[in-house]
C-alpha positions, 0 to 999 in steps of 0.5 A: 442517443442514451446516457451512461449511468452515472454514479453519485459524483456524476462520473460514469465508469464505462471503459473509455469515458473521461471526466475533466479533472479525472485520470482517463481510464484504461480500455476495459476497465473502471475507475476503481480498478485503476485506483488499486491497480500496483504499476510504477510510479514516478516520484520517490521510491518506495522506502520498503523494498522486496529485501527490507520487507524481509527484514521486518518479517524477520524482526517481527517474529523474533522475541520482542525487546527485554521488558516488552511482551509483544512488538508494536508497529511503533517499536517495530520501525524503530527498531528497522530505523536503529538496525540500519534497514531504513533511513525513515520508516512510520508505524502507519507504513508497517502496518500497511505492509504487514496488512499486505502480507498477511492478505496475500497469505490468503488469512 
């Protein structure tokens, strides 16, 4: 009987095999694709929600605060965290989404 390849770490990323410690993988697909696949998780929520989003968009492109030239990512959740939009938010999960949008813009 022949072997699946196999990658450096020694997993095979043929549809249907399973490693121990590894997430099974879905019929038809790979590992990676279940890595960057968007489905629901359990947990917490995420704290940027379709409306919120909105609003920093909106933030975003508005003229920055008096003495500034330009928004930051750092000046941008603060500002989302003052207006009452969030209870919390990082400058790590602005970019991120801001990142996002500006791909799916197709830039």
């Amino acid at each position: 009987m022949e072997k699946a390849p196999r990658s450096r770490r020694g997993f095979t990323n043929q549809s249907g095999t399973h490693q121990p410690g590894q997430p099974p993988l879905r019929p038809g697909g790979s590992r990676r694709d279940a890595a960057l696949s968007e489905e629901p998780r359990s947990g917490t929520p995420p704290k940027m929600t379709g409306e919120t989003l909105a609003q920093l968009i909106v933030l975003a492109c508005s003229d920055p605060p008096e003495g500034r030239k330009r928004w930051t990512l750092r000046l941008l959740a603060e500002q989302m965290v003052l207006l009452g939009h969030v209870p919390s938010l990082s400058n790590v999960t602005v970019h991120q989404r801001l990142k996002k949008m500006r791909s799916n813009l197709g830039e």
